[in-house]
C-alpha positions as CSV (number, residue, x, y, z in Angstrom):
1,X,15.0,5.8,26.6
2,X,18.1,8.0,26.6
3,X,18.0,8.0,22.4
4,X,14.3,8.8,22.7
5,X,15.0,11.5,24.5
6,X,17.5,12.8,22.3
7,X,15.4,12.4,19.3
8,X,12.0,14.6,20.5
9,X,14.6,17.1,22.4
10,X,15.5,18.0,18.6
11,X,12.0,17.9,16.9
12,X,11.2,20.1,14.2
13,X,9.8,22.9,15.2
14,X,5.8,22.7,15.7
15,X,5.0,24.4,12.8
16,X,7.0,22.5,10.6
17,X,5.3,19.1,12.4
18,X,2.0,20.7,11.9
19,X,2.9,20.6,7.9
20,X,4.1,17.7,8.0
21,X,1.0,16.0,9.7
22,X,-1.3,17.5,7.6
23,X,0.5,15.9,4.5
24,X,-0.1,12.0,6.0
25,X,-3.7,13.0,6.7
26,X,-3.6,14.3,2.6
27,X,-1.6,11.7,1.0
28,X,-1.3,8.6,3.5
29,X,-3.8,8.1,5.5
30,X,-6.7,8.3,2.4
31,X,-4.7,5.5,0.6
32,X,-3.6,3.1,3.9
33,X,-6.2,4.0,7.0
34,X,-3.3,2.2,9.2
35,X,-4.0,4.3,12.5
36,X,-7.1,4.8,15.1
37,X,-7.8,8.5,13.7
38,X,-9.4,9.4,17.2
39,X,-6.7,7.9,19.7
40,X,-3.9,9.7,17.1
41,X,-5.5,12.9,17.2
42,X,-6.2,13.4,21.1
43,X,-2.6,11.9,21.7
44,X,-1.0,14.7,19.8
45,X,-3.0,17.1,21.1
46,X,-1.9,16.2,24.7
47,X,1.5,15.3,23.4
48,X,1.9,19.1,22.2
49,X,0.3,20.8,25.0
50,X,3.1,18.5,27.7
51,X,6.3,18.8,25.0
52,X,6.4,22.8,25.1
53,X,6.7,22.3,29.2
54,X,9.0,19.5,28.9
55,X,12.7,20.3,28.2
56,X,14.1,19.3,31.1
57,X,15.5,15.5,31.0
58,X,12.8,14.5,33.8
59,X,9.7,15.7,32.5
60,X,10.7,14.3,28.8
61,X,11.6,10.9,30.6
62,X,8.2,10.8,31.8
63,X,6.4,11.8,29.0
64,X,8.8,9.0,26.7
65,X,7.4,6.6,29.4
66,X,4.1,6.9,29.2
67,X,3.4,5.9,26.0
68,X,6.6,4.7,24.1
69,X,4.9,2.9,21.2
70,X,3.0,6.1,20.4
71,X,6.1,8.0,20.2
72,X,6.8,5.6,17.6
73,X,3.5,6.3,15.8
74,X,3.9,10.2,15.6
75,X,7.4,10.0,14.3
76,X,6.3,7.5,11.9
77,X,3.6,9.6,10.6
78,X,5.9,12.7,10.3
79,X,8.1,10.5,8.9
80,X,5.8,9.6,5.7
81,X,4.2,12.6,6.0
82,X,7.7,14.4,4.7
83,X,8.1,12.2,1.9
84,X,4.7,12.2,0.6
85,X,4.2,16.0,0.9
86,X,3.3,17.5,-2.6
87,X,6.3,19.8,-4.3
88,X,4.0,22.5,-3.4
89,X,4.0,22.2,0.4
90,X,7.1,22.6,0.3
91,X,7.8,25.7,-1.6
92,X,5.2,27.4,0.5
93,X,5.9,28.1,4.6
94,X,6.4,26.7,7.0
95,X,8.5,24.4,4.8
96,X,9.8,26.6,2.8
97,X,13.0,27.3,4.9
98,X,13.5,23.5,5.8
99,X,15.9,21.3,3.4
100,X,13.8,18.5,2.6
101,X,16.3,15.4,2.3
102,X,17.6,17.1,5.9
103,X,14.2,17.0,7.5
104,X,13.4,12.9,5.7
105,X,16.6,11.7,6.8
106,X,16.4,13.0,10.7
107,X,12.5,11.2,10.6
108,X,13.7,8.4,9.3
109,X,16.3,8.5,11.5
110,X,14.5,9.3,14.5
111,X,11.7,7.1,13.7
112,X,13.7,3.7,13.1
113,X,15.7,4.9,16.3
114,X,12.0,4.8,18.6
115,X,11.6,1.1,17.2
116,X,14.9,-0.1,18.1
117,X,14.1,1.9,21.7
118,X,10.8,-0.3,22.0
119,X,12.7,-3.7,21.3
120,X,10.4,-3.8,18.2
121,X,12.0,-6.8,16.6
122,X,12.0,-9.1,20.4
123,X,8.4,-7.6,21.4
124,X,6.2,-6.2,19.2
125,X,2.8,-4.6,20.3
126,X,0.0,-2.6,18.2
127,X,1.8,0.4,17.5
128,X,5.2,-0.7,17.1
129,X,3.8,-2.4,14.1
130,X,1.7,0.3,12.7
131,X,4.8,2.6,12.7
132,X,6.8,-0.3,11.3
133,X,4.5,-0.9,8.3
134,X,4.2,3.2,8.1
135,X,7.8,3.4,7.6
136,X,7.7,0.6,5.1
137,X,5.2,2.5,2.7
138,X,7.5,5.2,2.2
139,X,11.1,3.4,2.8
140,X,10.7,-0.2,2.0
141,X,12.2,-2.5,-0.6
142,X,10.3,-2.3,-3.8
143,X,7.7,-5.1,-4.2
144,X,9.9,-7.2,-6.6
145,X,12.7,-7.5,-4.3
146,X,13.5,-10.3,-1.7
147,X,14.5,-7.6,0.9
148,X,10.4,-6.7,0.9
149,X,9.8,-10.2,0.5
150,X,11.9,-10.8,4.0
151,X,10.1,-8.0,5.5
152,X,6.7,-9.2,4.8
153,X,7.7,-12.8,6.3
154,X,8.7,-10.5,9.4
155,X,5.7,-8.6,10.1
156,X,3.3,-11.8,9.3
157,X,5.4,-13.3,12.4
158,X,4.8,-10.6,14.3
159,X,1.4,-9.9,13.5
160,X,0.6,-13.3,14.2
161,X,2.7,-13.1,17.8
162,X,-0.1,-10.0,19.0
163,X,-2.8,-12.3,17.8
164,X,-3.4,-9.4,14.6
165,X,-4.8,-12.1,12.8
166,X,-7.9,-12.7,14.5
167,X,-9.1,-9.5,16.1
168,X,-11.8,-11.2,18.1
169,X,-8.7,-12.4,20.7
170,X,-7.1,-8.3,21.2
171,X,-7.5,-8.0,24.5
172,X,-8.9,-4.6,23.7
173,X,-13.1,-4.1,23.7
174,X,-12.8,-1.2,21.8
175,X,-14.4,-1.4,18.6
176,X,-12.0,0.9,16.5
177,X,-9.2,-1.0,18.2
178,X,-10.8,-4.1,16.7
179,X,-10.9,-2.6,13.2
180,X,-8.1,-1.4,13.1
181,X,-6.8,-4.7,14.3
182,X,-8.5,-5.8,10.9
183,X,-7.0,-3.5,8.8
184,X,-3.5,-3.9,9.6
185,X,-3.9,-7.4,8.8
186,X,-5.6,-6.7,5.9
187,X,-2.5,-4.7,4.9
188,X,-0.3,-7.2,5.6
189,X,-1.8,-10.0,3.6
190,X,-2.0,-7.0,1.0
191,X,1.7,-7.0,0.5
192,X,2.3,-10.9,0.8
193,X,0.2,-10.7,-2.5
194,X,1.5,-8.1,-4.4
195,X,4.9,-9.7,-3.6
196,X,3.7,-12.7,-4.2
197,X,2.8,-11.6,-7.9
198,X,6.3,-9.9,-8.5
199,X,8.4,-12.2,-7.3
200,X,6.3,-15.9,-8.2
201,X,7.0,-16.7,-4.3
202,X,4.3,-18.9,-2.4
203,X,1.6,-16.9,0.0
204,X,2.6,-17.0,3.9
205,X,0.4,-20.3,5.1
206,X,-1.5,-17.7,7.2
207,X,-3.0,-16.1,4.1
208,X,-3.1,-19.4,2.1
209,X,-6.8,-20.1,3.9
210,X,-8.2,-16.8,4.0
211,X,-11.6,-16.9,2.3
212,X,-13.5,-13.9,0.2
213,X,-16.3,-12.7,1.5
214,X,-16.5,-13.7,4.6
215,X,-19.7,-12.7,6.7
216,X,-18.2,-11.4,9.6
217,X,-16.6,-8.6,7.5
218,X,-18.9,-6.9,5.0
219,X,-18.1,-3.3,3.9
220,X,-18.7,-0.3,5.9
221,X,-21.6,1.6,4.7
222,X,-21.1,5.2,3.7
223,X,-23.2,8.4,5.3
224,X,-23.3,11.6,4.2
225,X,-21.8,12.9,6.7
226,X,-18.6,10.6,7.0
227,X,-17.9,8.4,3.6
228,X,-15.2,6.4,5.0
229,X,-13.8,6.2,1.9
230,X,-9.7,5.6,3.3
231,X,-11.7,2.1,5.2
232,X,-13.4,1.2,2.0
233,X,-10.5,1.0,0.3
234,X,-8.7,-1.0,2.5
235,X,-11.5,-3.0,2.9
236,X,-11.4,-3.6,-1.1
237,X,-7.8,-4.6,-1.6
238,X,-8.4,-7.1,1.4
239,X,-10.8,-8.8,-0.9
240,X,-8.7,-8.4,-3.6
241,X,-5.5,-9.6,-2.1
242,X,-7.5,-12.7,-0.7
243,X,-8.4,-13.9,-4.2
244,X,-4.9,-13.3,-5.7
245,X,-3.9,-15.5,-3.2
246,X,-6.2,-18.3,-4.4
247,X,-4.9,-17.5,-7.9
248,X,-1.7,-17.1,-6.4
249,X,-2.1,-20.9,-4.9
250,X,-4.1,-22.0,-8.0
251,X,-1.3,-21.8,-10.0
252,X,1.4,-23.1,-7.9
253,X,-1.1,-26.2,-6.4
254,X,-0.7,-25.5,-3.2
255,X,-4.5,-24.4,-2.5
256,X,-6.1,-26.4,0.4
257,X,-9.7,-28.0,-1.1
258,X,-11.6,-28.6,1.7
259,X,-15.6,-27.2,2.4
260,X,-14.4,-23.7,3.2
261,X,-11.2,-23.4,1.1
262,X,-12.2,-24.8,-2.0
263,X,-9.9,-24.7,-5.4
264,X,-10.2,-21.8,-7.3
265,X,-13.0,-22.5,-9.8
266,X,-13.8,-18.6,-11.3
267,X,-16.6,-18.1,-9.1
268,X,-14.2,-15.9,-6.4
269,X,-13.5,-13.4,-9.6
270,X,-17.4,-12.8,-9.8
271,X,-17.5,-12.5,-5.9
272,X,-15.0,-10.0,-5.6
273,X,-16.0,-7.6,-9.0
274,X,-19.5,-7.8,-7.1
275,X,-18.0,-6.6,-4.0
276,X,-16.1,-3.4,-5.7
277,X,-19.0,-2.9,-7.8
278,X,-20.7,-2.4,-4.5
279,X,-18.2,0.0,-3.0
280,X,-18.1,2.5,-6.4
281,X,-22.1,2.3,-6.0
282,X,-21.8,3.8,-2.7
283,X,-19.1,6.2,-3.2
284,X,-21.2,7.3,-6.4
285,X,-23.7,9.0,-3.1
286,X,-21.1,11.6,-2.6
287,X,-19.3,14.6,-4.0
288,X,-17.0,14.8,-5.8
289,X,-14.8,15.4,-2.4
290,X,-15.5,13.8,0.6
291,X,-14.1,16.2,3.7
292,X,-14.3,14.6,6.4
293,X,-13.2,16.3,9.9
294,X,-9.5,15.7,9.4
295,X,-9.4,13.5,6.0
296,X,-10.0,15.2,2.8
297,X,-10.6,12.6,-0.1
298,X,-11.1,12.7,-3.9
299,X,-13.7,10.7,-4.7
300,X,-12.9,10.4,-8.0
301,X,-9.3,9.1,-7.9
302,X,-11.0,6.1,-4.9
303,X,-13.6,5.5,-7.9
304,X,-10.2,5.6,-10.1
305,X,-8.6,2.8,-7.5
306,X,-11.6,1.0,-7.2
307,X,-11.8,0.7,-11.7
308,X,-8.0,-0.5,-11.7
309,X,-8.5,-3.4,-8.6
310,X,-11.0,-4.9,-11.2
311,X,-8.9,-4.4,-14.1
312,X,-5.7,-5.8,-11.7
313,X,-8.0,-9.1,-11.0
314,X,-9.6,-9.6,-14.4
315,X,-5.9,-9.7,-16.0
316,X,-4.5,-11.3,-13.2
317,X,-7.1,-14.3,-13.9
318,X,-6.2,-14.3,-17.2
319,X,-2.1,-14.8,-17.0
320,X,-3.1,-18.8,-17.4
321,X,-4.5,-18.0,-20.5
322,X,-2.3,-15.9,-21.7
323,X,1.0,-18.0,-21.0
324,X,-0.3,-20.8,-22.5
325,X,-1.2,-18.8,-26.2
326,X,2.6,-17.7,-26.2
327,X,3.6,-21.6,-25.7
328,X,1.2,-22.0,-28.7
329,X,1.3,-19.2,-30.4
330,X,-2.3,-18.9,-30.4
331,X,-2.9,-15.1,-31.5
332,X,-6.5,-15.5,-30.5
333,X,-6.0,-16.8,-27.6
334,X,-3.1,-14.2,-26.6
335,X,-5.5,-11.4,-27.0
336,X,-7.9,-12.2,-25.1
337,X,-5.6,-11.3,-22.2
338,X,-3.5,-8.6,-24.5
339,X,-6.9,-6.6,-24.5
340,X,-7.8,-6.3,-20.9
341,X,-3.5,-6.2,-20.0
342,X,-3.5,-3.1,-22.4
343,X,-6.4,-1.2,-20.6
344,X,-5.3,-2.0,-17.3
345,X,-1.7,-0.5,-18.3
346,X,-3.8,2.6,-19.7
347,X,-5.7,3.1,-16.5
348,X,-2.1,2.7,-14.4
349,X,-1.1,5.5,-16.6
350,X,-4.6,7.8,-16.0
351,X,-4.0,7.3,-12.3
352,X,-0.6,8.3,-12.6
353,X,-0.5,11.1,-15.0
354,X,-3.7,13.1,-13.9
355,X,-2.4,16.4,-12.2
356,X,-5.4,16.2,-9.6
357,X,-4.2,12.9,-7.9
358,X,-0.3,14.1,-7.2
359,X,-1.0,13.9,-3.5
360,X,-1.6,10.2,-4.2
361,X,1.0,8.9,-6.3
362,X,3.9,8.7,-4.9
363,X,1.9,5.1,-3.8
364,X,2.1,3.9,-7.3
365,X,6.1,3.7,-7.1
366,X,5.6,0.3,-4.6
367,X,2.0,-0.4,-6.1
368,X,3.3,-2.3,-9.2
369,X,3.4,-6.0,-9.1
370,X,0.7,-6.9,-11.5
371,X,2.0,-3.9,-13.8
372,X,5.6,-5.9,-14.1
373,X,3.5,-8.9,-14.8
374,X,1.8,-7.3,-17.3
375,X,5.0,-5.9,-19.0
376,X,6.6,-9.0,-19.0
377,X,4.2,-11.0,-20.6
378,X,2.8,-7.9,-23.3
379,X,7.2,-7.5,-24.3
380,X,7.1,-11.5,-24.9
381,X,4.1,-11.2,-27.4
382,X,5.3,-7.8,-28.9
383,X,8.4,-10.1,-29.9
384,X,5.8,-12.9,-31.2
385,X,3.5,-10.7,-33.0
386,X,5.4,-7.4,-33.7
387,X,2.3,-5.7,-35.8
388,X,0.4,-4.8,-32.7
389,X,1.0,-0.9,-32.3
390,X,-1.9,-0.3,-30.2
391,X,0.4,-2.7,-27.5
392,X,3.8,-1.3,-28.4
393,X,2.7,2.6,-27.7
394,X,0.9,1.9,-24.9
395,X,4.3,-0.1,-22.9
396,X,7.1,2.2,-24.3
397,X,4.3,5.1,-22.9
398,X,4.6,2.8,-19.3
399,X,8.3,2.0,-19.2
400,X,9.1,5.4,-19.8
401,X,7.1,6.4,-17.4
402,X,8.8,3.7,-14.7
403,X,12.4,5.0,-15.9
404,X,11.3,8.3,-14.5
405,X,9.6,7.4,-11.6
406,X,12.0,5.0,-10.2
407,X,12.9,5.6,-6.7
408,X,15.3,7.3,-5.4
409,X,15.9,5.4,-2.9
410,X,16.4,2.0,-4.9
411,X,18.5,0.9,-7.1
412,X,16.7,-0.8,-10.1
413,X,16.2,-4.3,-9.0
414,X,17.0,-6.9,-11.4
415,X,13.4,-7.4,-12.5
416,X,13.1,-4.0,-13.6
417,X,16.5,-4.5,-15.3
418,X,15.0,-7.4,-17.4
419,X,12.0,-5.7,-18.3
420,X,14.4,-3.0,-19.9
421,X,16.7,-5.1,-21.8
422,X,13.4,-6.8,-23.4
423,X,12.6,-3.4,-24.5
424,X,15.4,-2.2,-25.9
425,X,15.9,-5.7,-27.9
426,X,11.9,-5.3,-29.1
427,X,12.4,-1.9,-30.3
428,X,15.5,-2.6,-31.7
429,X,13.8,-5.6,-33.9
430,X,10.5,-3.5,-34.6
């Protein structure tokens, strides 16, 4: 309680906050709708109104005491919301006269400080979580590495200990609550894929059975007036992420065949391209922003995001195929997955490159497993069939790119490492 105390007695001031909460409704909250919008909103409204009143030790007990795992939350979102802001924010006020690595490092700081405070790790609850996951998007191991791989194993255990998993049991009637209840897991089985991918690790057994399409969760439908495009997308990569994992479990044999869990068979591909055909349909209604009340989204990059998930699965479906033509040496079949591996790496570059999405892309620095895949396997058949240009260009355009987007952060992990001594020894053969 004490270190809590310490921590909001030495806040930013408000305006600086304000900034800084206005970049995670810009940059995070379109991408990863982790949060109940409403609940966050009227808590720091209140939280505000009692903070300017509350310096003495006291009154900032009591308003620590209230609602600790919100506290948690707010830094959280301050937290990301410093890291994500564009360079722009902060070369315009209020920002302008904060150091940014100062202002990062006391959020970080502060915010991993509020976890400890709420015994996070011995008792987690619904908002310790969503302000641990927050903190991970901006802070976390890259997807390749076992430390993220750790991390996800962690949060599926503690998901699983709030009942997050199935939010028909949350002791909460709330709708929103429920959804978001939804979401979070959604995110979490997210990650287990994507790491899953990078690192050729087995799903969590919680995700192994998870089905596509299920009834109960069909997409939200969008109105003019509010596209809920951040829950779309979520929605999307949940339906992604559950059939990499039956690709995921294809591969490695360890799929459960039973009457709702059936092998992987190619009909799940069809099922989910159907289901993000579905979501670009409906965002195709709106403009080419969608501004909601507090969220302003560019429809074009979610259309963008929505393009690359298919391409992502499409390849991903195809790394069978393409492993077996470079035991073979099958040029035919190689290109079948060369072709659709190449345009997936072009649209990676689109999303990355185009000057309109910069709010969005500091999410493409963790978003990478299939990319590495990709790389891997495009370098091994550059070696094999050294004549295809179209190939080389298009991954010494993408590892170039990685070089200088590498995070700060990080040290290059030893996949990353690999996938540049494979370069250097292609180009210096070619």
């Amino acid at each position: 309680m004490d270190n809590l105390h310490y921590v909001l007695m030495r806040l930013p001031r408000f305006a600086v906050c304000e900034a800084l909460w206005d970049a995670f409704f810009d940059s995070v909250y379109p991408i990863y709708p982790l949060i109940d919008l409403a609940r966050l909103q009227t808590w720091g409204t209140r939280f505000w109104e009692r903070y300017d009143s509350a310096r003495d030790f006291n009154t900032m007990r009591s308003l620590i005491s209230k609602d600790p795992g919100m506290i948690c939350v707010f830094l959280a979102v301050l937290c990301s919301g410093a890291v994500t802001a564009a360079q722009g924010a902060w070369a315009d006020p209020p920002l302008r006269t904060e150091n940014r690595d100062s202002v990062i490092l006391y959020f970080k700081i502060s915010a991993r400080m509020a976890l400890d405070a709420s015994s996070f790790d011995d008792h987690p609850s619904l908002c310790t979580i969503i302000a641990s996951l927050l903190l991970d998007l901006v802070f976390g191991s890259l997807v390749e590495s076992s430390g993220h791989r750790s991390y996800i194993k962690a949060m599926t255990v503690a998901a699983q200990r709030i009942r997050l998993h199935d939010p028909n049991t949350v002791l909460n009637p709330n709708p929103a609550i429920q959804q978001l209840c939804q979401r979070l897991w959604d995110h979490i089985r997210w990650l287990d894929a994507q790491s899953c991918i990078a690192t050729g690790a087995a799903s969590e057994e919680p995700f192994q059975e998870e089905l596509i399409g299920d009834k109960h969760r069909q997409p939200p439908a969008i109105s003019d007036s509010n596209g809920e495009i951040p829950v779309l997308l979520s929605y999307a990569r949940a339906e992604v992420a559950a059939l990499e994992h039956r690709l995921i479990g294809n591969v490695r044999g360890t799929v459960l065949d039973g009457p709702d869990t059936r092998s992987y068979d190619g009909s799940q591909l069809e099922r989910v391209k159907t289901v993000l055909h579905d979501i670009k349909t409906q965002m195709g209604q709106l403009p080419d922003w969608d501004d909601l009340d507090t969220v302003k989204v560019d429809v074009k990059w979610a259309k963008d995001v929505i393009d690359i998930l298919c391409l992502e699965v499409a390849v991903l479906d195809l790394v069978p195929t393409g492993r077996q033509s470079l035991d073979s040496k099958n040029l035919k079949d190689w290109t079948m997955f060369c072709n659709p591996a190449n345009k997936y790496l072009q649209a990676y570059l689109t999303l990355a490159k185009e000057s309109r999405f910069e709010r969005y892309n500091w999410f493409l620095d963790h978003y990478r497993a299939a990319l590495l895949q990709c790389l891997y396997m495009l370098l091994v058949g550059m070696s094999m069939w050294p004549d295809d240009f179209e190939t080389a260009i298009t991954v010494d355009e993408v590892m170039l790119y990685l070089e200088k987007r590498q995070p700060g952060e990080h040290e290059e992990t030893g996949t990353f490492q690999r996938l540049k001594t494979m370069h250097q020894r292609v180009l210096s053969v070619n």
